[in-house]
C-alpha positions as CSV (number, residue, x, y, z in Angstrom):
1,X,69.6,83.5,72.7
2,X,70.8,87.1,72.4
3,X,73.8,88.6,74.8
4,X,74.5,92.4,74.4
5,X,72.0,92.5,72.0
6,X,74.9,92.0,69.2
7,X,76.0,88.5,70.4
8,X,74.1,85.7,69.4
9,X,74.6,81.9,70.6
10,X,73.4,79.1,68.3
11,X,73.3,75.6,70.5
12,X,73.4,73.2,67.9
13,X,72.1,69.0,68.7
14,X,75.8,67.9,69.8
15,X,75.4,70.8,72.5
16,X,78.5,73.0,70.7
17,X,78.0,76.7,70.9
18,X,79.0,78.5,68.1
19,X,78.9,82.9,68.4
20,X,77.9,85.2,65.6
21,X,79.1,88.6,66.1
22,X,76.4,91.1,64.9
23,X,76.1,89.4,61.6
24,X,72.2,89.9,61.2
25,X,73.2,93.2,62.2
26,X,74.6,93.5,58.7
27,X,77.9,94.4,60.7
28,X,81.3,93.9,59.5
29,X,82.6,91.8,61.7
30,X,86.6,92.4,60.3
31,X,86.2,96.0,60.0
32,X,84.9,96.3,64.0
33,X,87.8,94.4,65.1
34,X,90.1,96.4,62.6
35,X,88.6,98.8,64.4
36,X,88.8,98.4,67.9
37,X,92.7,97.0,67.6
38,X,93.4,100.3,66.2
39,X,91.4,102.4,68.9
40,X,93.4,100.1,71.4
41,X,96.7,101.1,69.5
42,X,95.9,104.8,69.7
43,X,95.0,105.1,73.3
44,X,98.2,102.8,74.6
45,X,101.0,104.5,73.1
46,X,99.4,108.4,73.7
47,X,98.9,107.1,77.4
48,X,102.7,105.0,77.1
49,X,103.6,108.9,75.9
50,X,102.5,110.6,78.9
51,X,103.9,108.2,81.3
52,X,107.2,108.3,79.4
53,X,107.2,112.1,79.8
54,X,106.2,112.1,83.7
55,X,102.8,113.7,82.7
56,X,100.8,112.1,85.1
57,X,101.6,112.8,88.6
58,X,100.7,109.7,91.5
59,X,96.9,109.3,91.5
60,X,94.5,106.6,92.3
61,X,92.4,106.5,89.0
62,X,95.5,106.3,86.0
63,X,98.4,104.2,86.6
64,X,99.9,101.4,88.4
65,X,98.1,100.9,91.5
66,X,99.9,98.7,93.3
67,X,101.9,98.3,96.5
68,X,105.0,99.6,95.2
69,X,103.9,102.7,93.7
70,X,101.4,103.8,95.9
71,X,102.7,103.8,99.3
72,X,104.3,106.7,99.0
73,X,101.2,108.5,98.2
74,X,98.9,107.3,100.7
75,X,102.1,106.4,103.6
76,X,104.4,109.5,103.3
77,X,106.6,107.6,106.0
78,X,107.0,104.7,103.8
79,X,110.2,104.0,102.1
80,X,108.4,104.5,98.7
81,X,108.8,107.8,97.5
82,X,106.5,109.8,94.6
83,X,109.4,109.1,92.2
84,X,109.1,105.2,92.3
85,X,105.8,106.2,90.8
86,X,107.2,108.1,88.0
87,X,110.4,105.8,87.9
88,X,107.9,102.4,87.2
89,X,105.7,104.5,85.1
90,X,108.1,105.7,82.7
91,X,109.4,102.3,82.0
92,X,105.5,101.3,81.5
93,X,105.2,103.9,78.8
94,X,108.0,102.0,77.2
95,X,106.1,98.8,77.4
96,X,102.8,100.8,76.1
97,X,104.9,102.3,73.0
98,X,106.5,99.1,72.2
99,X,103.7,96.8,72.6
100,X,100.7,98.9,70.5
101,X,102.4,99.0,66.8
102,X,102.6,94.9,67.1
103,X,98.8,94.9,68.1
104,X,97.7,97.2,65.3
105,X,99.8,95.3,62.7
106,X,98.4,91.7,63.7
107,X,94.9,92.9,63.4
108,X,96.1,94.8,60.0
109,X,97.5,92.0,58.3
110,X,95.0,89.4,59.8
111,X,92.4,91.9,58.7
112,X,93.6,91.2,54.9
113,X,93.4,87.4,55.1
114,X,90.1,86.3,53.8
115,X,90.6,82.7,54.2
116,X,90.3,83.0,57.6
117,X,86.5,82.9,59.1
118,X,85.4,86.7,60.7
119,X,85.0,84.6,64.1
120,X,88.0,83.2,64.0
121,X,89.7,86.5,63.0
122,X,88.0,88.0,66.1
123,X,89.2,85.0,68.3
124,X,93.0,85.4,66.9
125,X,92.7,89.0,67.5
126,X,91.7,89.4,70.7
127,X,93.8,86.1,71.6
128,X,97.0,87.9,70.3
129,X,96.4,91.3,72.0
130,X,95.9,89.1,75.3
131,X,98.8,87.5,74.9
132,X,100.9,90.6,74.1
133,X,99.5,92.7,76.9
134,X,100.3,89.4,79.1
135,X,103.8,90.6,79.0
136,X,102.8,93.9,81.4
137,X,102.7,92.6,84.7
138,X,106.0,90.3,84.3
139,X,108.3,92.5,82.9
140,X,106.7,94.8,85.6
141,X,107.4,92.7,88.6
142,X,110.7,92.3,87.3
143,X,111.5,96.1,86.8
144,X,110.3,96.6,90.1
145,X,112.4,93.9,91.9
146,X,115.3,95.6,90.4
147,X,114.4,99.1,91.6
148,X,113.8,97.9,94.5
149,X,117.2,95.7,94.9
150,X,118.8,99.1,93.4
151,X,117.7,101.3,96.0
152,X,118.3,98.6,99.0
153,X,121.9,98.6,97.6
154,X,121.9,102.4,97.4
155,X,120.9,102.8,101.0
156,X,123.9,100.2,101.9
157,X,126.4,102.6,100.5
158,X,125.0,105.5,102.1
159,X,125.5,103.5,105.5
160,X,129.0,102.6,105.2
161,X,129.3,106.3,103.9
162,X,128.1,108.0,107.3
């Protein structure tokens, strides 16, 4: 059976599947994965970049859609404001920058290891890119609980201020 027309699936007796990635294709299986881990390394740190720099303003088609950094947009009476967007944004960027040189270099140096099987260099690959980008949406959560425990504590001291 084909799937994507580059994907094959053997069944064998015992009812195992086992893939083939674009083999009879004559496709180089490391080289595409080489590949796309470095097209993946490229386009998150340029877009880590232009979140770092505050290059892309609130929107509802790049970024961080979520509750935190969008009310402000779409609830201007909200207690978010547009610089919560840039404030979580920037320390995404961070993340982005920080998190693409380890992707590239996994794929690089598994790339190089011939012993391992191109499906199981594939599997490792995209396993280990899953696992790193994993990391986004905790140390997210956390950045935004402390922005938002920042600001409550801000608007404390600008009550016993008055």
């Amino acid at each position: 059976m084909q799937l994507l027309g580059w994907i094959n699936v053997y069944t064998c007796e015992k009812h195992s599947v086992e893939f083939s990635f674009g083999k009879e294709l004559g496709m180089d299986v490391r080289l595409f994965g080489l590949g796309i881990s470095l097209f993946g390394f490229v386009g998150l740190v340029a877009l880590g970049i232009l979140f770092m720099r505050r290059l892309i303003p609130p929107n509802s088609f790049v970024g961080m859609r979520i509750p935190e950094t969008i009310l402000g947009m779409y609830m201007p009476e909200s207690t978010n404001d547009p610089d919560t967007w840039y404030q979580a944004h920037e320390y995404a960027g961070r993340l982005m920058v920080w998190s693409g040189p380890p992707i590239a270099l996994q794929a690089l140096a598994l790339y190089f290891i011939r012993s391992i099987d191109d499906d199981m260099y594939l599997a490792i690959t995209v396993l280990a890119t899953c696992l790193i980008m994993s990391i986004f949406p905790l140390k997210m959560v956390a950045y935004l609980r402390a922005l938002a425990a920042a600001k409550q504590t801000d608007a404390g001291d600008n009550k016993v201020d008055s």
